[in-house]
C-alpha positions as CSV (number, residue, x, y, z in Angstrom):
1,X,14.2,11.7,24.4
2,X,11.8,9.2,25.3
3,X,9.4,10.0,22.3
4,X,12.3,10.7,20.1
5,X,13.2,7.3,20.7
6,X,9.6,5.8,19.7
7,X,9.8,7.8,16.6
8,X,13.1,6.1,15.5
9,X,12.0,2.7,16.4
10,X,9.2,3.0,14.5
11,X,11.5,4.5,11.5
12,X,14.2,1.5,11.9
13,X,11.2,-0.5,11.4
14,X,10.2,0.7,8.2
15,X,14.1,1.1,7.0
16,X,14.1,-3.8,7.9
17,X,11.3,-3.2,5.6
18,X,13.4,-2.0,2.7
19,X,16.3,-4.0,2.7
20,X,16.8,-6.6,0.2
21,X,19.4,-9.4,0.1
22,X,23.4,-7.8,-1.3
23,X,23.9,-8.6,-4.6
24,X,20.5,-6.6,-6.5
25,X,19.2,-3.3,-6.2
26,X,15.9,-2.9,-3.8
27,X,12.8,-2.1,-4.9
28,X,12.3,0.6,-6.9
29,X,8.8,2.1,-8.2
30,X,10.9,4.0,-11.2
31,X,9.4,6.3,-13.9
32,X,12.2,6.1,-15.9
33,X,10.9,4.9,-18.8
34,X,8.7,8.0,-19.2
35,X,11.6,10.0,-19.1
36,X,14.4,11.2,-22.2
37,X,17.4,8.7,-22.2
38,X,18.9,10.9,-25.1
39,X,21.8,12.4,-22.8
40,X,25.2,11.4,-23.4
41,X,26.0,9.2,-20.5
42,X,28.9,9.9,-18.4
43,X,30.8,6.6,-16.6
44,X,30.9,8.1,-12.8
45,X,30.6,5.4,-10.4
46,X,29.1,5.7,-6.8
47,X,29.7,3.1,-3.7
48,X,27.1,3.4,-1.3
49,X,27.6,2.0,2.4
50,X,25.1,1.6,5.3
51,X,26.8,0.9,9.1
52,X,30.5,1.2,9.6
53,X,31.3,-1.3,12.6
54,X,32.6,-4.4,13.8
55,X,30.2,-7.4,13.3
56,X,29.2,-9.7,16.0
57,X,28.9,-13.1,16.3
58,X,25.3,-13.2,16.0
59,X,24.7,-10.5,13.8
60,X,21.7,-10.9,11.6
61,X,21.9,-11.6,8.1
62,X,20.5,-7.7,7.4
63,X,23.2,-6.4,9.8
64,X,26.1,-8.7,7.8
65,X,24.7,-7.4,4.6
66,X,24.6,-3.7,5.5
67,X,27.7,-3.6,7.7
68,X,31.4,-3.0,5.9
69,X,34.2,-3.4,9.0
70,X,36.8,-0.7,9.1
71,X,39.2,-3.2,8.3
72,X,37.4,-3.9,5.0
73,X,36.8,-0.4,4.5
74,X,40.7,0.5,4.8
75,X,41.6,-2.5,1.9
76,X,38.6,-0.7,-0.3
77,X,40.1,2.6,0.0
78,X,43.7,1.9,-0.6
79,X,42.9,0.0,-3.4
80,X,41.2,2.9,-4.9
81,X,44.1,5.1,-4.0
82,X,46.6,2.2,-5.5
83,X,44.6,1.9,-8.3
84,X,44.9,5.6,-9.6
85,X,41.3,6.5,-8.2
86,X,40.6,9.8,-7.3
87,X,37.0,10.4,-4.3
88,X,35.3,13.5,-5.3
89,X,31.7,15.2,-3.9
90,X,28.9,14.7,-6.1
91,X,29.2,18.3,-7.0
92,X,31.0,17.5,-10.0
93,X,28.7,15.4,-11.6
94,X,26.3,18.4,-11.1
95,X,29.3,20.9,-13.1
96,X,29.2,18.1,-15.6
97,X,25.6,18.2,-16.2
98,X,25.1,21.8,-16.1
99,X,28.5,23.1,-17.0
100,X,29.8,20.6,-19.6
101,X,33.1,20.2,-17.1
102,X,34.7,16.9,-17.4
103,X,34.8,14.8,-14.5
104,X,38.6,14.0,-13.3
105,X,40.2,11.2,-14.6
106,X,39.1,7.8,-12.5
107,X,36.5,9.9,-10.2
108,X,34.6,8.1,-7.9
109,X,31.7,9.0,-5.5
110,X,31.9,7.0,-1.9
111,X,28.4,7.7,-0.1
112,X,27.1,6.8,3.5
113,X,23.3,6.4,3.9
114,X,21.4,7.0,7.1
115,X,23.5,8.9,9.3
116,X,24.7,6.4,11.5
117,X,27.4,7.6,14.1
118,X,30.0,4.6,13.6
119,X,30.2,6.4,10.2
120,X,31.7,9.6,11.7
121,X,33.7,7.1,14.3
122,X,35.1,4.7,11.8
123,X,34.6,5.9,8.3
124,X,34.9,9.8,8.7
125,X,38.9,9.4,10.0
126,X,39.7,6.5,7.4
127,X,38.6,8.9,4.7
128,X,41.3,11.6,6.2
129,X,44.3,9.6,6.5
130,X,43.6,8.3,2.8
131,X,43.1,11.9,1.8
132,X,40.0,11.0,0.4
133,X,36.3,12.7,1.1
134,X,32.8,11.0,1.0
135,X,29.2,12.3,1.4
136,X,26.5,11.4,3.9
137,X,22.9,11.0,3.6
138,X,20.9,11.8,6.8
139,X,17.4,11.3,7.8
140,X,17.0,14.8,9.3
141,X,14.4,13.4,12.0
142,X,17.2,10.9,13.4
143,X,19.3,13.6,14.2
144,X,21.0,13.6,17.7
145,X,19.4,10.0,18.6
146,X,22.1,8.0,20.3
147,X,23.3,5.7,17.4
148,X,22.7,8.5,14.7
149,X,25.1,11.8,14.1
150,X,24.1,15.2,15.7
151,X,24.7,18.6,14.3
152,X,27.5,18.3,15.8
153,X,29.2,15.7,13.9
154,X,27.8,17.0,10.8
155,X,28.9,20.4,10.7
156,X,32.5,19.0,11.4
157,X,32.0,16.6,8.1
158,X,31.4,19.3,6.0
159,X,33.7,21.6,7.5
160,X,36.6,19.1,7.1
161,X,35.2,18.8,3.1
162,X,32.8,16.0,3.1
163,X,29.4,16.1,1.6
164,X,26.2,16.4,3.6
165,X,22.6,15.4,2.2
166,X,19.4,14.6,3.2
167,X,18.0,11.3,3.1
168,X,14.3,12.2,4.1
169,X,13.1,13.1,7.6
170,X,12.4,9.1,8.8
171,X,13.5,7.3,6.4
172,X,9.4,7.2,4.7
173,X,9.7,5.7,1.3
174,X,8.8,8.3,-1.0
175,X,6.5,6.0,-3.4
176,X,3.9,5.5,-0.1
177,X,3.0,9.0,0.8
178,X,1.9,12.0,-0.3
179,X,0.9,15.8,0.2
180,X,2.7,17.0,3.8
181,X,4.2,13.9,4.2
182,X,6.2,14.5,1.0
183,X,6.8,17.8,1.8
184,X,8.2,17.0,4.9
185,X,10.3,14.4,3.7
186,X,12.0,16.2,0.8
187,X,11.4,19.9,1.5
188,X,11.4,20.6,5.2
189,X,14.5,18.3,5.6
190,X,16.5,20.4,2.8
191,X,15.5,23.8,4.9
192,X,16.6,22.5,7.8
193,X,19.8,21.1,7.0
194,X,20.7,24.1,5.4
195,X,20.1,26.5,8.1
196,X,22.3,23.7,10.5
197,X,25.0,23.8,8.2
198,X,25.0,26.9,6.7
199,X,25.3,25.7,3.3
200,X,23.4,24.7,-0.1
201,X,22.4,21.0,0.1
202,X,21.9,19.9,-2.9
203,X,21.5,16.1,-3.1
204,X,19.2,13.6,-2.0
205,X,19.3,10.3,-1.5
206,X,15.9,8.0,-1.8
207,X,15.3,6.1,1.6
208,X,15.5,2.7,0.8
209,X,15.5,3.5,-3.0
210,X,12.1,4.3,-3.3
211,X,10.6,6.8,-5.5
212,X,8.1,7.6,-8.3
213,X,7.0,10.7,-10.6
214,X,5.3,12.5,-7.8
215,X,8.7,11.8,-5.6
216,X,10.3,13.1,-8.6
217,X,8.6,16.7,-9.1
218,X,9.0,17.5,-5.4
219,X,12.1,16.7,-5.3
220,X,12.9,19.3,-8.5
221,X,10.6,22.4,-7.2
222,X,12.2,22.1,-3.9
223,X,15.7,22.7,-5.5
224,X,17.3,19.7,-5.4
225,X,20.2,19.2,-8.4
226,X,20.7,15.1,-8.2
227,X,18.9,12.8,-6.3
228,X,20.8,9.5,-5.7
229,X,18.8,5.6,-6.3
230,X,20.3,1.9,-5.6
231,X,19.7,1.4,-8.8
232,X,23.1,-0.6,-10.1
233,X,24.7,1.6,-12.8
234,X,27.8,3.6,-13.6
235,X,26.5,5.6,-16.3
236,X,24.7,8.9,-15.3
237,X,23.1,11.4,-17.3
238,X,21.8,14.6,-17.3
239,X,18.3,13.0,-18.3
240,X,18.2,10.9,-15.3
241,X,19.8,13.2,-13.0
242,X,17.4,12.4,-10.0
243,X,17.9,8.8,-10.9
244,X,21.6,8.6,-10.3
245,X,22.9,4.9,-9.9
246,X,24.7,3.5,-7.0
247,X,26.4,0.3,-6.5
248,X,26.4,-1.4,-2.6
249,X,29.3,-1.2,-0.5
250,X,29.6,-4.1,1.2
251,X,32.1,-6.0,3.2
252,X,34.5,-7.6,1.1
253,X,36.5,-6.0,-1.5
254,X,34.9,-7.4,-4.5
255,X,31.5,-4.8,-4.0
256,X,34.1,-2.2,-5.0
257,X,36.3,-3.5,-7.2
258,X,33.6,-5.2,-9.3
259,X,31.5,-2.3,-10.4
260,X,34.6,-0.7,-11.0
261,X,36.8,-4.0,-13.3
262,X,33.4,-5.2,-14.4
263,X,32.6,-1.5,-16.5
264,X,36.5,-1.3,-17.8
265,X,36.9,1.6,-15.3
């Protein structure tokens, strides 16, 4: 425990690194202008959210910006549910891309990055009483450290019908390293969350939003169907399927009503 505790405080140290102020995506080394934009775009927005928690006092601004309350959470969810909303799993946007099937009418994706366990304490039963289901993004090297889900906790989330991804092995940004490093962030993670789960996992979510081409190709060979950006969009396409837009969920309503009022959704 000792050493797994080094590693993640070395990881949390690279994860301060990649957090920008609320309000514009982070950093993003993106090759999407090399890529075909000639896909039909379909209007699917995606709320990302970080810790799940009361805020203290003396919180820093990083842990203001990154923290929604489960009071807040609550007034975003019923206003999606008041609203006509409908949460779905990103699987659909994968049956739209390869299938042709139409998304539902007002679907919208509610992700959780970095597998923190206030998400399974406050968001995961939130989710339930509004009848609503969200995925989770986990670094896979995290897992079982005392503030972050265990196997546990993650085989009950997708058993009750939420969505479980990866979201590297330590949070590495995936523009920095190559070779095994890559491979151990993208590859290994996928084959080892599947064989905890017994499932397909088949999105990924960038660590702090970082990414190139080389990112990119790994992520395709090793069988990946979306992989997820912070890049601040609501239309997806096929094109750019493992540069799929997210807006941040933060705490005050306005981060999820605005993407949503602000694209006539």
């Amino acid at each position: 425990m000792k050493k797994l505790g080094m590693i993640f405080l070395c990881a949390m140290l690279c994860v301060a690194s990649a957090c920008k102020r609320f309000g514009a995506p982070r950093a993003e080394a993106s090759p999407e202008s090399a890529l075909s934009k000639n896909t039909a775009e379909i209007k699917f927005p995606i709320i990302n959210f970080h810790h799940v928690g009361p805020i203290a006092t003396n919180a820093t601004e990083k842990q203001v910006t990154y923290t929604t309350t489960p009071e807040v959470l609550e007034a975003e969810l019923k206003y999606l549910k008041d609203h006509g909303y409908r949460t779905v799993l990103l699987d659909v946007l994968i049956d739209a891309f390869d299938k042709g099937v139409p998304l539902p009418p007002k679907a919208v994706a509610l992700t959780f990055d970095d597998g923190w366990r206030d998400q399974f304490r406050n968001a995961f039963p939130l989710l339930k009483k509004y009848g609503m289901v969200g995925s989770f993004f986990i670094p896979v090297g995290w897992v079982g450290h005392s503030k972050v889900m265990g196997w546990t906790e993650l085989r009950e989330l997708a058993d009750a019908g939420m969505g479980v991804g990866t979201h590297g092995y330590l949070h590495w940004h995936f523009d920095t390293i190559h070779g095994w490093a890559l491979d151990r962030e993208i590859v290994q993670t996928k084959k080892t969350m599947e064989q905890h789960l017994g499932r397909p996992v088949d999105v990924i979510a960038y660590p702090g939003g970082y990414y190139n081409a080389e990112a990119i190709g790994v992520v395709k060979a090793a069988g990946y169907k979306l992989a997820l950006t912070t890049k601040h969009r609501i239309g997806q396409s096929a094109a750019l399927r493992f540069e799929v837009g997210r807006f941040h969920g933060g705490n005050s309503l306005e981060t999820v009503t605005d993407p949503l009022t602000s694209n006539s959704y």
